[in-house]
C-alpha positions as CSV (number, residue, x, y, z in Angstrom):
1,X,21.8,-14.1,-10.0
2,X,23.6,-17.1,-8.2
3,X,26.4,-16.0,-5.4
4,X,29.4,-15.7,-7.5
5,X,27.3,-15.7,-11.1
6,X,28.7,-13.5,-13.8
7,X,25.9,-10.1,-14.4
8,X,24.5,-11.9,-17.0
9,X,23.5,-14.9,-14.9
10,X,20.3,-13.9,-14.0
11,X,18.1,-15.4,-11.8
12,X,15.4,-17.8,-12.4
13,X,12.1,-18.4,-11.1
14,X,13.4,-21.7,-9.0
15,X,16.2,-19.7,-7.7
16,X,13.6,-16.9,-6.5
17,X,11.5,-19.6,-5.1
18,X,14.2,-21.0,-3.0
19,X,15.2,-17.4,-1.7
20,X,12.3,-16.1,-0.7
21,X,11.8,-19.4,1.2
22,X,14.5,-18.8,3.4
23,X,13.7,-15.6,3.6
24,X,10.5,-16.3,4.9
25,X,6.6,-15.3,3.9
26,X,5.7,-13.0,7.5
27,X,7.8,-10.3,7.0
28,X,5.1,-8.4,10.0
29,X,6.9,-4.9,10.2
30,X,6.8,-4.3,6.7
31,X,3.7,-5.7,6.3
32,X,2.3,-3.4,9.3
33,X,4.4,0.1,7.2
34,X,2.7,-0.7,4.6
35,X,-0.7,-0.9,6.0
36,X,0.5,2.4,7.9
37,X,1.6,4.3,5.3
38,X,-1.4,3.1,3.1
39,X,-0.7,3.4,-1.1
40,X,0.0,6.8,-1.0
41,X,2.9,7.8,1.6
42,X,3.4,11.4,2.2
43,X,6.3,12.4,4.0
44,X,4.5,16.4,4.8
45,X,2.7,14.7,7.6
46,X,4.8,14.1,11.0
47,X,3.1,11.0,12.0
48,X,4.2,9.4,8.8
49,X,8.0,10.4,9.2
50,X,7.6,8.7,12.4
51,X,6.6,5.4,11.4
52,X,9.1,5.4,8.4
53,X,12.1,6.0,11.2
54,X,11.1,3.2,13.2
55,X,10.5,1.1,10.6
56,X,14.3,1.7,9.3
57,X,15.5,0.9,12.7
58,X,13.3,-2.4,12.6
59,X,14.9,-3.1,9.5
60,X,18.5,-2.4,11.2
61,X,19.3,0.9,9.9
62,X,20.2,2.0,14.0
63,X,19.1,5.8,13.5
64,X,19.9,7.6,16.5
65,X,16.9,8.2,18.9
66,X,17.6,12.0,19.2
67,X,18.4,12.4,16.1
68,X,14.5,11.9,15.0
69,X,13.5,15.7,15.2
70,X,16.0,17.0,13.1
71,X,15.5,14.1,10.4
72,X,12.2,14.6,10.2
73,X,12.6,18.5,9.8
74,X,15.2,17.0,6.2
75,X,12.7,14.4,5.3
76,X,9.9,16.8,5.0
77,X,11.7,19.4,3.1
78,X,13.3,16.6,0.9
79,X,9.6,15.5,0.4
80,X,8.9,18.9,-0.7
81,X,11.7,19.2,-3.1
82,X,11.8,15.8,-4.6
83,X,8.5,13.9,-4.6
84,X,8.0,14.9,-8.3
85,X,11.3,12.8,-9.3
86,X,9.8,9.7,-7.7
87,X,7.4,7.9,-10.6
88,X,4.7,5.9,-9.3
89,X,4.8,2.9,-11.9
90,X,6.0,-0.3,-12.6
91,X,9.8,-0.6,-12.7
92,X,9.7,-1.9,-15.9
93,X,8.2,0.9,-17.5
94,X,10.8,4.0,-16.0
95,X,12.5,5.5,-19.1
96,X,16.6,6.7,-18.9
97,X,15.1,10.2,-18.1
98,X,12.9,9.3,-15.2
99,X,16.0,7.0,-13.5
100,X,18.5,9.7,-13.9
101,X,15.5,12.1,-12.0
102,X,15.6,9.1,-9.4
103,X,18.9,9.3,-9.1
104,X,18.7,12.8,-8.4
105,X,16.3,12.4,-5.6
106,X,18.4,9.8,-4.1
107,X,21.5,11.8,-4.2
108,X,19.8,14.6,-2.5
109,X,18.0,12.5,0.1
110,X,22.0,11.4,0.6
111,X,22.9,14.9,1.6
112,X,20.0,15.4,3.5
113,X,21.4,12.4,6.1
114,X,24.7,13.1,5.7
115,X,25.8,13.1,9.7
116,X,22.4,11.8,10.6
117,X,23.8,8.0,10.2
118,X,21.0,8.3,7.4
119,X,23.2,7.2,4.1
120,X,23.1,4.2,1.6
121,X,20.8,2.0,3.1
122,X,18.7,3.9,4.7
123,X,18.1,6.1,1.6
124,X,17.3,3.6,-0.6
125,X,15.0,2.0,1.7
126,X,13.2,4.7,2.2
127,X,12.9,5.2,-1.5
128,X,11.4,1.6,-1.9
129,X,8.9,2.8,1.0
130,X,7.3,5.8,-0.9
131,X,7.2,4.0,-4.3
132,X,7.2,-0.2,-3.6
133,X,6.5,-0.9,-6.7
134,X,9.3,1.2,-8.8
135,X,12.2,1.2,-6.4
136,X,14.6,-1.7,-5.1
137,X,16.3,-1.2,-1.8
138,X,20.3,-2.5,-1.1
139,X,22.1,-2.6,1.9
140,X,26.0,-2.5,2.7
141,X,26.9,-6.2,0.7
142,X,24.1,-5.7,-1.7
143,X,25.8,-2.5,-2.7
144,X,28.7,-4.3,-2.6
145,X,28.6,-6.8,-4.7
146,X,26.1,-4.9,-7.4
147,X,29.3,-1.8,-7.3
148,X,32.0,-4.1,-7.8
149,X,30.6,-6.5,-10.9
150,X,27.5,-4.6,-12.4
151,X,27.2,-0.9,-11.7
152,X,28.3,2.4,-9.6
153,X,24.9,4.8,-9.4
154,X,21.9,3.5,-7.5
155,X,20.5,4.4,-11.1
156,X,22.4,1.7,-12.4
157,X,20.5,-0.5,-10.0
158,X,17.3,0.4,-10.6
159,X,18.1,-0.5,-14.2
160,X,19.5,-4.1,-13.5
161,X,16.4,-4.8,-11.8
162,X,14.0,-3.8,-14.1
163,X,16.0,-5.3,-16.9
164,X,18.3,-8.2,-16.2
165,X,16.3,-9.6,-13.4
166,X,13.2,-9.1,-14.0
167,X,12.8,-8.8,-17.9
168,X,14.6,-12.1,-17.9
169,X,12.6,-13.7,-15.1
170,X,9.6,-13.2,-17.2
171,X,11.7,-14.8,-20.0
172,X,11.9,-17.9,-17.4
173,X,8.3,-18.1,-15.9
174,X,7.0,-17.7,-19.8
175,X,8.9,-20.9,-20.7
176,X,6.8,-22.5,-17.3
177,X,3.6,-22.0,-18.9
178,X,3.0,-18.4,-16.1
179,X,3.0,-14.7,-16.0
180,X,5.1,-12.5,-14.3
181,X,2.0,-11.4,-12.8
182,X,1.8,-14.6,-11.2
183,X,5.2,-14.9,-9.7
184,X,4.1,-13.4,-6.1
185,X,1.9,-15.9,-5.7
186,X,4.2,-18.9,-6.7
187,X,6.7,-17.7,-4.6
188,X,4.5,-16.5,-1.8
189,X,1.9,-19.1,-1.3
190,X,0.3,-16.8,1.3
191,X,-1.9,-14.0,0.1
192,X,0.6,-11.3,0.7
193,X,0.9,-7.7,-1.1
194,X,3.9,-8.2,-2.3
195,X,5.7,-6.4,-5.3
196,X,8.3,-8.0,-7.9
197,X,10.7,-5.4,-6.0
198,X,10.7,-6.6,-3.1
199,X,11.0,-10.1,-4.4
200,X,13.7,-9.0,-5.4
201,X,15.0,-7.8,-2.5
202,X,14.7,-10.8,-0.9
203,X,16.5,-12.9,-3.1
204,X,19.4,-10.5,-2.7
205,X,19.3,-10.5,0.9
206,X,19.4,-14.0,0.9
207,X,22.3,-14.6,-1.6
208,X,24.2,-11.4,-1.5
209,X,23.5,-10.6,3.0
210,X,23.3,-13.8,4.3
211,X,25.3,-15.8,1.5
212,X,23.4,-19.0,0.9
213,X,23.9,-20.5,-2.3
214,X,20.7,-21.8,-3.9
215,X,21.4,-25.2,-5.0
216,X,22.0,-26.9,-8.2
217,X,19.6,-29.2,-10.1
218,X,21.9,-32.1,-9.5
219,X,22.2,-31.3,-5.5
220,X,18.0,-30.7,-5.1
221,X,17.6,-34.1,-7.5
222,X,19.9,-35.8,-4.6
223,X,17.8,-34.4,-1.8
224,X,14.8,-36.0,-3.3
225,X,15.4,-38.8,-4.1
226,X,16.1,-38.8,-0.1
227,X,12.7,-38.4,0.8
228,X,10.9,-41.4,1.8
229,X,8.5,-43.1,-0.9
């Protein structure tokens, strides 16, 4: 969706292109969680809790130092309580009963941080962490901006994603002659592991965070025809 679009703008496969361009295609830290926390994070084992807070903090969530112990004592026993709500599939595929369990699970990991400067984004992030391929993250003007035009619940988010981003992205790379398999690839010429989610992400980071507009067809047509023959 274009800065200032209506909800039903949603965004195209040029406009993601441009996005995650700006964003750029390193991305080390979250590379390097990944590879750390391998496909299968569990949150029982200390050494994992550990990397997951200082990845947070890379990613500027600015989680007190001393307060690591006793967040890693709540994320363990959220773990415990709430893996089961967290489906392990394709974002597309979560039914109404599955996202209100999600919303559940994000709710409670929200009490669980409560005084622990461990709220919104940090949540949500962390979410995205354990299941990369089902769950979106937002920060502060992510939440923003989805709260005040789309939606309330981070529920509600999880939904927009699935369906009018990325159900009408495929709509758009379909007309292009591609799959929405493909679209990592197109967007990321490296070969990254890289989810539909977190393109996502990126393109809101980019136009919701930082505010860049992508540009029209008529201003990238008069860039061009700038370029030298």
């Amino acid at each position: 969706m274009r800065l200032g679009a209506t909800p039903n703008e949603a965004m195209k496969l040029y406009e993601l292109a441009y996005a995650c361009s700006l964003y750029g295609q390193d991305d080390a830290e979250y590379r390097g969680m990944r590879e750390t926390l391998g496909k299968n994070p569990d949150l029982a084992s200390p050494e994992q809790q550990d990397k997951l807070l200082q990845f947070l903090n890379e990613w500027k969530c600015r989680i007190a130092k001393n307060d690591f112990p006793k967040l890693k004592q709540k994320l363990q026993q959220w773990w415990a309580e709430n893996q089961y709500k967290l489906p392990g599939k394709n974002i597309r595929d979560l039914d109404d009963s599955e996202r209100k369990q999600i919303e559940s699970a994000y709710q409670e990991l929200l009490n669980y941080g409560a005084g622990l400067r461990f709220q919104d984004t940090a949540a949500a992030k962390t979410l995205h962490i354990l299941r990369p391929d089902t769950l979106p993250m937002w920060d502060a003007k992510i939440k923003e901006w989805f709260t005040h035009i789309v939606g309330k619940t981070y529920s509600d988010f999880v939904r927009h994603v699935a369906v009018e981003e990325l159900s009408e992205l495929e709509k758009d790379v379909e007309r292009l002659g591609y799959s929405l398999n493909e679209v990592p690839q197109l967007v990321h010429s490296a070969a990254v592991d890289v989810s539909l989610v977190k393109l996502v992400d990126e393109y809101y980071f980019v136009t919701k965070t930082l505010g860049y507009n992508v540009p029209t067809r008529e201003q990238a047509d008069k860039w061009l025809s700038w370029m030298p023959k």
